[in-house]
C-alpha positions as CSV (number, residue, x, y, z in Angstrom):
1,X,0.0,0.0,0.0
2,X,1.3,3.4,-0.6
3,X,0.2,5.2,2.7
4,X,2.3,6.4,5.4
5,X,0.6,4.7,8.2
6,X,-0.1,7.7,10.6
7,X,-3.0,9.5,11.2
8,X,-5.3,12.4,12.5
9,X,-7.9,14.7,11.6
10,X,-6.6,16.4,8.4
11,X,-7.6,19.0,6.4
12,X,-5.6,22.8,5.5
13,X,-3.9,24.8,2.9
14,X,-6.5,24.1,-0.2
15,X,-5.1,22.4,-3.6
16,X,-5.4,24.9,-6.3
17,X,-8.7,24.0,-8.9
18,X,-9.0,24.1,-12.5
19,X,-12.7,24.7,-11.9
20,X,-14.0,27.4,-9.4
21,X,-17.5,26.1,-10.2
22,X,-18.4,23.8,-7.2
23,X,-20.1,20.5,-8.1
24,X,-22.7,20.1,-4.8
25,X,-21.6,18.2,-1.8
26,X,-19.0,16.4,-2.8
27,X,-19.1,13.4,0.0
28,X,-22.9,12.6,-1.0
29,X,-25.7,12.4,-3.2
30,X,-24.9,10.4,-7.0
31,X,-21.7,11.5,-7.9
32,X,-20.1,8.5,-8.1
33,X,-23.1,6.6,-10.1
34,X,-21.4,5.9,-13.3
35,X,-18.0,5.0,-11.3
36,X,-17.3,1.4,-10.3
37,X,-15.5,0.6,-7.1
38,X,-12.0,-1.6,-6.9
39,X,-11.7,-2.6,-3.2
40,X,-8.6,-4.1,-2.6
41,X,-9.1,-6.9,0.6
42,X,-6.3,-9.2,0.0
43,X,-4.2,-8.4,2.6
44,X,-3.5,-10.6,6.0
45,X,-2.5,-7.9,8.5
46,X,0.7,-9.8,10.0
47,X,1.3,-6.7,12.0
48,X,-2.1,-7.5,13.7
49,X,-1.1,-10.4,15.8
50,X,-2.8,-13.4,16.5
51,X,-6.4,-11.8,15.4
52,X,-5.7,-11.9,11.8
53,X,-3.9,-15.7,12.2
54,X,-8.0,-16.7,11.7
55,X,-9.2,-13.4,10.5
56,X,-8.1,-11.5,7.0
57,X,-7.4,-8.0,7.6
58,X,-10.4,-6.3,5.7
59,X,-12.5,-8.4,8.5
60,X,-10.8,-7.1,11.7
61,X,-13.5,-4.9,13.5
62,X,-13.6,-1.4,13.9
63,X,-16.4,0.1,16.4
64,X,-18.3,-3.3,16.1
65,X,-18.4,-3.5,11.9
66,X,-15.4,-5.0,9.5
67,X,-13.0,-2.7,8.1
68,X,-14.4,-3.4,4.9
69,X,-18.1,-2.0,5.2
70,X,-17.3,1.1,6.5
71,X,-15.1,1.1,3.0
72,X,-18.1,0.4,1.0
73,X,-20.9,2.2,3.1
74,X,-18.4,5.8,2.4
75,X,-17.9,5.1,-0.9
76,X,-21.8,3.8,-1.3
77,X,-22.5,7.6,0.3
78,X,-20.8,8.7,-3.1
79,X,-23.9,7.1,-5.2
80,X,-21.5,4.3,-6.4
81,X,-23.5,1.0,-6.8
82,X,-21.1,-1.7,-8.3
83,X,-18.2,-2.7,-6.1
84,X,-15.3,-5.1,-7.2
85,X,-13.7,-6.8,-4.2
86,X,-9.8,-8.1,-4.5
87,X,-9.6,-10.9,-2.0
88,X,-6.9,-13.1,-1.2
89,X,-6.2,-14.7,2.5
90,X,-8.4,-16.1,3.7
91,X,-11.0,-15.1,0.6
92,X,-13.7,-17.5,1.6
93,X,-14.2,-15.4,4.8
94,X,-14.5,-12.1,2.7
95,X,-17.0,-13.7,0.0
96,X,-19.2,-14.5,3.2
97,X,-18.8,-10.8,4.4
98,X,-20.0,-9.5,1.3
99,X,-22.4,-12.1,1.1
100,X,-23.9,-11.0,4.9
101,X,-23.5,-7.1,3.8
102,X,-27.1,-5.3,3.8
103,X,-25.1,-2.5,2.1
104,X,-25.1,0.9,2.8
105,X,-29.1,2.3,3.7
106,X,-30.2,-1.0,3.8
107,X,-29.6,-2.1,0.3
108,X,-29.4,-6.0,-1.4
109,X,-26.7,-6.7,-3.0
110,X,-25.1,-8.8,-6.0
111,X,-22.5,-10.4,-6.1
112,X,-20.4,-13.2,-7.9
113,X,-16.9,-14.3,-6.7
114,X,-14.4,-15.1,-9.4
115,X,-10.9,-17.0,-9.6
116,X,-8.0,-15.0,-11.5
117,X,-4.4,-14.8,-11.2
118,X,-3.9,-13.7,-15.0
119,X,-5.9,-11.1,-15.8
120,X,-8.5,-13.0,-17.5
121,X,-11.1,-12.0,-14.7
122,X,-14.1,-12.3,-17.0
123,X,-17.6,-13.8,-16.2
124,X,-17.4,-17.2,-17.9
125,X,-19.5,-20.2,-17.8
126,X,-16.4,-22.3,-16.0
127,X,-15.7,-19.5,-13.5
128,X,-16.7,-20.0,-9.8
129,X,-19.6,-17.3,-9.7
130,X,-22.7,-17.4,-6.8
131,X,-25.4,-14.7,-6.8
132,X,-27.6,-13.8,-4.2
133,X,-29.9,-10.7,-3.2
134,X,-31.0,-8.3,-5.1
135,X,-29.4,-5.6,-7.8
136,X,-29.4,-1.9,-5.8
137,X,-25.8,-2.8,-5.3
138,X,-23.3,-5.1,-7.2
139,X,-20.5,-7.0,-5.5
140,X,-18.0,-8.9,-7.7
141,X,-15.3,-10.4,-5.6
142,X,-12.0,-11.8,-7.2
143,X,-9.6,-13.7,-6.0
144,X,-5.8,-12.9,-6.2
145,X,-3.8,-15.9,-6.1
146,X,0.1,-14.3,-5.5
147,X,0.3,-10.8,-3.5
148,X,2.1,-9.3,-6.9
149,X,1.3,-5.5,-6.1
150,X,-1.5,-2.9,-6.3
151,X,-1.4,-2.4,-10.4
152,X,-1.4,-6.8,-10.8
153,X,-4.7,-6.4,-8.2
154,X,-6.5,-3.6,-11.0
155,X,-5.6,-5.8,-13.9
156,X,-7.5,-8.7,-12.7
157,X,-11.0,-6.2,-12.5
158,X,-10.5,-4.9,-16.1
159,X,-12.9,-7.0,-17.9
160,X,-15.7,-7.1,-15.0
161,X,-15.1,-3.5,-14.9
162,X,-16.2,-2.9,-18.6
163,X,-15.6,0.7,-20.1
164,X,-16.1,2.7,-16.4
165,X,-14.3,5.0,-14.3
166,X,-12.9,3.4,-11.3
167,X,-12.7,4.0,-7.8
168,X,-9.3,2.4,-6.5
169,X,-9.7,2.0,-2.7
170,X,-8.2,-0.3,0.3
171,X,-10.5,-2.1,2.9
172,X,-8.4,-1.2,5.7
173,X,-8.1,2.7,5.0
174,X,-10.8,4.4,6.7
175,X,-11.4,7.5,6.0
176,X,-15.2,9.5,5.0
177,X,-17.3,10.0,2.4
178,X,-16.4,13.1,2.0
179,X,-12.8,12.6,0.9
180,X,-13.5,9.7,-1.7
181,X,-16.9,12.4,-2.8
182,X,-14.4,15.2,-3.2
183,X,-11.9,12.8,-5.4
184,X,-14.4,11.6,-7.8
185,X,-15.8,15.5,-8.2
186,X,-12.3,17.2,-9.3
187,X,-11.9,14.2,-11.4
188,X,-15.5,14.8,-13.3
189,X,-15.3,18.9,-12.8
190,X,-11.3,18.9,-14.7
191,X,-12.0,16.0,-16.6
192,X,-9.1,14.1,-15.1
193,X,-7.3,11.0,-16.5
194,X,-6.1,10.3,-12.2
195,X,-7.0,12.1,-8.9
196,X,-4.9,10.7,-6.1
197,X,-5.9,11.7,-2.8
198,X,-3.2,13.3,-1.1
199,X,-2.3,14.0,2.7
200,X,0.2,16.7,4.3
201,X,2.7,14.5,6.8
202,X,5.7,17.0,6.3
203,X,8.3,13.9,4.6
204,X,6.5,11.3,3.1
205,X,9.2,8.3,3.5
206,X,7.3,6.2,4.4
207,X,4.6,6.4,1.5
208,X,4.8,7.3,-1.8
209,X,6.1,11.1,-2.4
210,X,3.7,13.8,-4.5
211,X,5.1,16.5,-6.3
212,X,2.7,19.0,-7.7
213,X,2.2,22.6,-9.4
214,X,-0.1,25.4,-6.8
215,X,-3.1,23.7,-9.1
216,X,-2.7,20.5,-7.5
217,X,-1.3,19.4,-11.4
218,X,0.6,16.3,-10.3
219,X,4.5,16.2,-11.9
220,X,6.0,12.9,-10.1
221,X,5.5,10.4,-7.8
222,X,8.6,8.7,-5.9
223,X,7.3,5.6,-4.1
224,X,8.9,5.2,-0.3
225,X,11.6,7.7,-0.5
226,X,14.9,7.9,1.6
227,X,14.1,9.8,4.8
228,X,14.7,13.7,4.9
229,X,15.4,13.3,1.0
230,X,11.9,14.5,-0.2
231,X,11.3,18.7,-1.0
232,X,7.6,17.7,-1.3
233,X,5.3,17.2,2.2
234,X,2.7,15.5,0.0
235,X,2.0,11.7,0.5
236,X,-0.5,9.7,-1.2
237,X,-3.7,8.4,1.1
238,X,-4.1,4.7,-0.4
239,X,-7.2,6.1,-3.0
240,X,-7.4,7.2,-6.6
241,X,-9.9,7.9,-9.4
242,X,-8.9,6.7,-12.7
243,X,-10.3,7.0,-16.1
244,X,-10.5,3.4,-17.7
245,X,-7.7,4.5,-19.6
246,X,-5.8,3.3,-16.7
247,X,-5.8,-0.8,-17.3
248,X,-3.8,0.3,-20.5
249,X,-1.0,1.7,-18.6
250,X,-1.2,-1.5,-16.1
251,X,-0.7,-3.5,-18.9
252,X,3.0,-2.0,-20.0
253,X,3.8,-2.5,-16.1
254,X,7.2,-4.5,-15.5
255,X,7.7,-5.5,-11.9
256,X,9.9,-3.2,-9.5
257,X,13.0,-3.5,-7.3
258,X,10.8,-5.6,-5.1
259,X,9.1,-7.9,-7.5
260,X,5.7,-6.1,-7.6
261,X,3.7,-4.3,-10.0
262,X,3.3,-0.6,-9.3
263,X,0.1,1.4,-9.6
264,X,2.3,4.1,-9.4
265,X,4.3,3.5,-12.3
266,X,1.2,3.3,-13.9
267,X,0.4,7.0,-13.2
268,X,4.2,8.4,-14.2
269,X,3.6,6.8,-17.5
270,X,0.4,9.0,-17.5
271,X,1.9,11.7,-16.7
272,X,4.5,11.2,-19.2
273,X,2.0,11.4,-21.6
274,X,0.1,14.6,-21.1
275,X,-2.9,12.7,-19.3
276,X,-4.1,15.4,-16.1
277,X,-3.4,13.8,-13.3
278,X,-4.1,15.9,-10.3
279,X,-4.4,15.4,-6.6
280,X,-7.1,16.6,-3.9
281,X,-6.4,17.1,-0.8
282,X,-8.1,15.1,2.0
283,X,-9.9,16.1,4.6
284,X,-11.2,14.9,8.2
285,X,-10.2,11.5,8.9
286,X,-8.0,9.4,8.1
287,X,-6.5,5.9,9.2
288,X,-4.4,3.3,7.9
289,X,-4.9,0.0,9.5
290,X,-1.7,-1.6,10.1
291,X,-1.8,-2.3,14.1
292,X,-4.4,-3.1,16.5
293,X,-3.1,0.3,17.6
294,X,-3.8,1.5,14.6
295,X,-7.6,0.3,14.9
296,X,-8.2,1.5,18.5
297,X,-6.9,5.0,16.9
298,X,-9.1,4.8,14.3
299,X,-12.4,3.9,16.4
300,X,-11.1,7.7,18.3
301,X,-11.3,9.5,14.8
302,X,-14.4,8.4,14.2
303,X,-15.7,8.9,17.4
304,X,-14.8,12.5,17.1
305,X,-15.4,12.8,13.9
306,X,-19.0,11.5,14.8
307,X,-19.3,13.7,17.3
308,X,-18.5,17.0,15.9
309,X,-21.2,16.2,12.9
310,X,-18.4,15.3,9.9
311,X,-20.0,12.0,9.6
């Protein structure tokens, strides 16, 4: 994951805009009804302890609820209704999840749960698919079989994902509505090929570093940079919006220094190119799971942010 792992309430200085127009509420409403969401819930949380040695990651509570449903209910605020789900240890637990959700306001859901370690994710008569409920929401849930990096995660959801705009989101970064409202807005409002979301943490070594123009025009991205080497304060937050165009890039992806394919090389080759890719700011809260610490912190945030009327 390209976070940073810290957290806090968040929220300052303003990313400069293209657009001065507005676009609504940007954490509610339908903006995100044409949009599908990738949730990546493959993860096993070994930093967890013994909790995740029977329970995957995207499963470990938070205030009562998985990880993973307050992921779907914030990006459900957004008006998206079709949902891809990356699962991979213990996957069978996850399919049940999704299978128990009620969705966000009470909805059914959809769902089919497919095998792919290739790419070749596409509904098939051989392919291990289950539906159930009914179709306000969609759940497809695919199963990665090697851990080979974000960008080999999106490539498996290119042909369920059809011709859309995508969401690209983790199960175990909570954070509100709000932010993931306000992403998929500057990307529709500046016609955007990426929006990454974006958080202030002074040097980003321990996430991917973001360097961008006073218009929030993105130049480069250096992923985990050498401590106290980065002129930038900007990390990517774990969440983008991507125009389709993106599973083009993934597929000229080679593997990096650490045998995994990169969504971030995905978005300098954009970049190269002449695509607008721009960041936004985040707002409010914002956690990365990686500890039991980390949870217990995060259960605070949204307490607060409960509290104080954010969500």
């Amino acid at each position: 994951m390209s976070s940073d792992g810290s957290s806090g309430e968040i929220g300052g200085s303003g990313i400069g805009d293209d657009d001065d127009t507005g676009g609504g509420e940007p954490g509610g409403g339908e903006i995100g009804c044409d949009v599908v969401a990738v949730v990546l819930a493959a993860g096993r949380g070994s930093r967890m302890g013994r909790i995740t040695e029977t329970l995957p990651k995207p499963l470990v509570p938070v205030l009562g609820r998985p990880a993973l449903e307050w992921v779907v209910e914030a990006l459900g605020e957004c008006g998206i209704r079709r949902f891809v789900i990356v699962t991979g240890y213990l996957s069978e637990q996850v399919v049940a999840a999704v299978e128990g959700l009620r969705g966000a306001g009470g909805a059914s859901l959809t769902a089919e749960t497919i095998s792919g370690s290739t790419g070749n994710s596409a509904l098939s008569d051989d392919s291990d698919s289950r539906r159930f409920g009914k179709a306000d929401l969609e759940f497809v849930c695919i199963h990665q079989d090697e851990q080979l990096g974000t960008a080999h995660a999106m490539r498996l959801t290119r042909e369920v994902v059809g011709g859309a705009p995508v969401v690209l989101a983790f199960a175990d970064i909570m954070t509100s509505a709000t932010n993931y409202g306000a992403m998929i807005d500057r990307f529709k409002r500046n016609d955007c090929a990426v929006v990454g979301g974006v958080r202030d943490v002074g040097d980003p070594y321990k996430a991917a570093a973001v360097y961008m123009d006073e218009e929030g025009n993105i130049e480069r991205i250096i992923e985990k940079p050498a401590q106290g080497s980065s002129t930038t304060p900007w990390a990517h937050a774990g969440m983008y919006c991507f125009a389709n165009v993106v599973y083009d890039y993934i597929e000229r992806i080679t593997p990096s220094a650490r045998g995994e394919y990169e969504i971030t090389d995905a978005v300098a080759m954009m970049i190269a190119d002449g695509l607008k890719c721009q960041a936004q700011e985040l707002v409010g809260y914002w956690k990365d799971l990686a500890t039991m610490e980390d949870v217990r912190e995060a259960e605070d945030l949204i307490k607060r942010s409960v509290a104080s009327g954010e969500i």
